[in-house]
C-alpha positions in Angstrom: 108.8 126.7 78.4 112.5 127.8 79.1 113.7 127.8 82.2 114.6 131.3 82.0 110.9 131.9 81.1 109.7 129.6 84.3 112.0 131.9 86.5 110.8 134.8 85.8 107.3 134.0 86.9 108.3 134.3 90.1 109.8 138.0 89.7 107.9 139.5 92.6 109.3 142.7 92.3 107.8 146.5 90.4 110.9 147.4 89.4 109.3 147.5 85.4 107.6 150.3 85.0 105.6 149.6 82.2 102.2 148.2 82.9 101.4 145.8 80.3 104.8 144.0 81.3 103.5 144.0 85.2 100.2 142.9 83.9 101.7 140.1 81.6 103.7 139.1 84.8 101.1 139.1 87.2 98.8 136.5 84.8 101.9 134.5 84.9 102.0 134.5 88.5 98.8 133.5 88.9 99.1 130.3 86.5 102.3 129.2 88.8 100.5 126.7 90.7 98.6 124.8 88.2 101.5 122.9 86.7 103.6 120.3 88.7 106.6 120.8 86.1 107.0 124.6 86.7 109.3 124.8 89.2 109.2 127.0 92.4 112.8 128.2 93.5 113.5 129.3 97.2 113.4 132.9 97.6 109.8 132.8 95.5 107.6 134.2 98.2 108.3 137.3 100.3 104.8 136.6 102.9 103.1 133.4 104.3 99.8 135.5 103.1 101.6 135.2 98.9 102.2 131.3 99.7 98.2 130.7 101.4 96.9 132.7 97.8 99.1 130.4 95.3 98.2 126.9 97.7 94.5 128.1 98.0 94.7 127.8 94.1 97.4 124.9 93.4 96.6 121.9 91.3 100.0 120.9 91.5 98.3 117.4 92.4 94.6 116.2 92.2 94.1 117.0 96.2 93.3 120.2 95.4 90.5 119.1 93.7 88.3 118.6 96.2 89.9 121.0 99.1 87.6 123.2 101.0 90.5 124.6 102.4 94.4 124.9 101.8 96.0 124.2 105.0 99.2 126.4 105.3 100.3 127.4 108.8 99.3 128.4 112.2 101.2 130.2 115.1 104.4 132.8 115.2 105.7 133.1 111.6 108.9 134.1 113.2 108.7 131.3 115.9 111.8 129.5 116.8 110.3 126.1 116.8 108.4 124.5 113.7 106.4 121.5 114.0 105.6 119.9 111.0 102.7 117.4 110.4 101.2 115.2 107.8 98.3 116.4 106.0 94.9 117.9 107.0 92.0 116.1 108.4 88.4 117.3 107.9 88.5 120.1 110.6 91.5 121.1 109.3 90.3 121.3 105.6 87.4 123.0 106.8 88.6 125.9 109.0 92.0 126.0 107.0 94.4 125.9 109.7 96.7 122.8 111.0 96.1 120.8 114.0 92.4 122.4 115.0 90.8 118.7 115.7 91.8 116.5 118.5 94.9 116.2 117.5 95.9 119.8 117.8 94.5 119.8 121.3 96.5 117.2 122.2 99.3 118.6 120.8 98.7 122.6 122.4 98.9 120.5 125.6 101.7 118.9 124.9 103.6 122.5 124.4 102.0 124.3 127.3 103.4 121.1 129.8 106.8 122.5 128.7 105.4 126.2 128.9 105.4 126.8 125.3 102.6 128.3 123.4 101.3 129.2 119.7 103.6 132.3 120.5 106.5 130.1 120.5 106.0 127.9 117.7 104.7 127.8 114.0 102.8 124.6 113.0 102.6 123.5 109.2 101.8 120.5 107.2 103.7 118.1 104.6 100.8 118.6 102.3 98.3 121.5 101.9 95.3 120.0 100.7 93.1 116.9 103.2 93.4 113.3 101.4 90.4 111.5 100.6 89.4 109.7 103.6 92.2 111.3 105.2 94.9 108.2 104.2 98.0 108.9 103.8 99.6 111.7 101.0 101.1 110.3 98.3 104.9 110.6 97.5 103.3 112.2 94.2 101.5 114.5 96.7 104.2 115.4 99.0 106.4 116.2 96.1 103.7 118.6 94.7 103.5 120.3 98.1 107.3 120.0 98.9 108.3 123.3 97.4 105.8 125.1 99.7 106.7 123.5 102.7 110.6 124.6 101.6 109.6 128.1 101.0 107.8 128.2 105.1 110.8 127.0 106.2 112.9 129.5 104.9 110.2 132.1 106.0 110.2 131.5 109.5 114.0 130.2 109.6 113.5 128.3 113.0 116.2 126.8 115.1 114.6 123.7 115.6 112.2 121.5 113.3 109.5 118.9 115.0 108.1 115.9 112.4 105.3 114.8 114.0 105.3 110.9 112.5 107.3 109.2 109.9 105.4 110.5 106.6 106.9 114.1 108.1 109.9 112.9 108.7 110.4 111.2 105.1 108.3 114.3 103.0 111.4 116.8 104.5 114.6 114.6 105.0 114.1 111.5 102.8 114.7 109.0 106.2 112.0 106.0 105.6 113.1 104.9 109.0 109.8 103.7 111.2 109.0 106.4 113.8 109.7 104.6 116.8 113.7 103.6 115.6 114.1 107.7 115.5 112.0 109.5 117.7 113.9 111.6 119.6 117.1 111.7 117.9 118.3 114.9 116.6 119.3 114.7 113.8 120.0 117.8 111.2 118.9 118.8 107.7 120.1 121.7 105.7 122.2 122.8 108.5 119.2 123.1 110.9 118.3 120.7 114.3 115.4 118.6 113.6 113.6 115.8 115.9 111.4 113.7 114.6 108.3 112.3 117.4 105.5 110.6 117.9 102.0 112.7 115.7 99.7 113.6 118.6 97.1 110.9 116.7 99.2 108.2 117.6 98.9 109.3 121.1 95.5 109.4 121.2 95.2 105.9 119.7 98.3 104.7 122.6 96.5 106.7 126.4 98.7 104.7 128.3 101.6 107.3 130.4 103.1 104.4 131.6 107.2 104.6 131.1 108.2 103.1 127.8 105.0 104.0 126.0 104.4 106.6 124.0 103.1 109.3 125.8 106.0 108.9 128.3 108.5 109.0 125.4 106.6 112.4 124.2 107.3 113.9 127.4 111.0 113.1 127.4 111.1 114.3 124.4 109.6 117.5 124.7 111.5 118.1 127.7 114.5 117.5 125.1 113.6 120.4 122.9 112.9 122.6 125.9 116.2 122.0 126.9 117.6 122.4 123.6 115.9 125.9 122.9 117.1 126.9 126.7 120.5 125.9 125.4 120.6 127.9 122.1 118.7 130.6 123.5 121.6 130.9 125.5 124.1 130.6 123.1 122.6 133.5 121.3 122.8 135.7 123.8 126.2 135.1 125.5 128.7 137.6 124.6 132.6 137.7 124.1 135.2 139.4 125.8 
């Protein structure tokens, strides 16, 4: 398939006006998702809604195999903070949205200590589709998904980015760095402020608020990005004389 034939699957737009050509384009459209060599440029989808229809059909890896569930986002779609996660665990397979099992609770509290809601932030996952067992995505995986995850990003165009855990932080910016040598740091990708921190599992597996363990780090770290938003909040709104 040439590439200019690959691109033009993903011509959302009517402006043809004949209707075997929009017919032919929409089967095309449709057969994106099935092949890990077709491509999927930025700019692709216009809707979270067109990217939850093509991931809700993607074998793009063998995960989706035996999904229940894509997993694509919950929250504001126009939220100025986006947390990013692993992968989906059974609840999250089975009611289709991110961070619904303990986890997520853990994490919603997390937010409202710093009086931040789902209003204020749009949660998503490296992968769409629950690993068996719920190990770890593969880099094969993660590839697959990447372009998805891209396309979200571009969507909601947040100032800040949270990975939750080092297979987040790796799936978006590369870093293999262990997650306790960077939470915390801000660090940027693509032009855009990202932190990576601790994944709420790993604070449910580490109780202890004690300072210098982990849930005492989360809390000066989500004080950090509090602070941070405050700041370009601010920014944003300051005007010149």
């Amino acid at each position: 398939m040439s590439s200019e034939k690959q691109l033009s699957l993903f011509d959302l737009s009517n402006n043809d006006d004949s209707s075997e050509s929009t017919s032919d384009s929409d089967s095309d459209f449709n057969l994106i998702p099935t092949d890990v060599k077709i491509p999927i440029p930025l700019g692709t989808y216009q809707t979270m809604e067109q990217i939850a229809v093509h991931c809700n059909k993607c074998h793009r890896c063998e995960l989706g195999e035996n999904r229940t569930n894509a997993v694509i986002g919950r929250g504001n779609p126009k939220a100025e903070i986006m947390i990013i996660g692993e992968a989906p665990g059974q609840n999250e397979d089975e009611q289709g949205l991110p961070f619904v099992g303990r986890s997520g609770q853990l994490l919603d509290k997390i937010l409202q200590s710093v009086e931040l809601s789902s209003d204020d932030v749009y949660i998503s996952n490296a992968a769409r589709c629950r690993p068996p067992e719920n190990r770890t995505p593969t880099p094969k995986e993660i590839e697959a998904c990447k372009p998805y995850l891209l396309e979200q990003i571009r969507l909601v165009n947040p100032k800040i980015i949270l990975l939750t855990g080092a297979t987040a932080v790796k799936a978006l910016t590369g870093d293999k760095r262990g997650i306790t040598k960077i939470r915390g740091q801000w660090m940027e990708w693509e032009g855009r402020l990202c932190m990576p921190i601790f994944h709420p599992s790993y604070l449910l597996r580490n109780p202890s608020r004690k300072p210098g363990k982990p849930k005492w780090l989360m809390w000066q770290d989500i004080q950090a990005v509090k602070q941070k938003l405050e700041e370009l909040q601010s920014d944003n709104n300051s005007i010149d004389f």
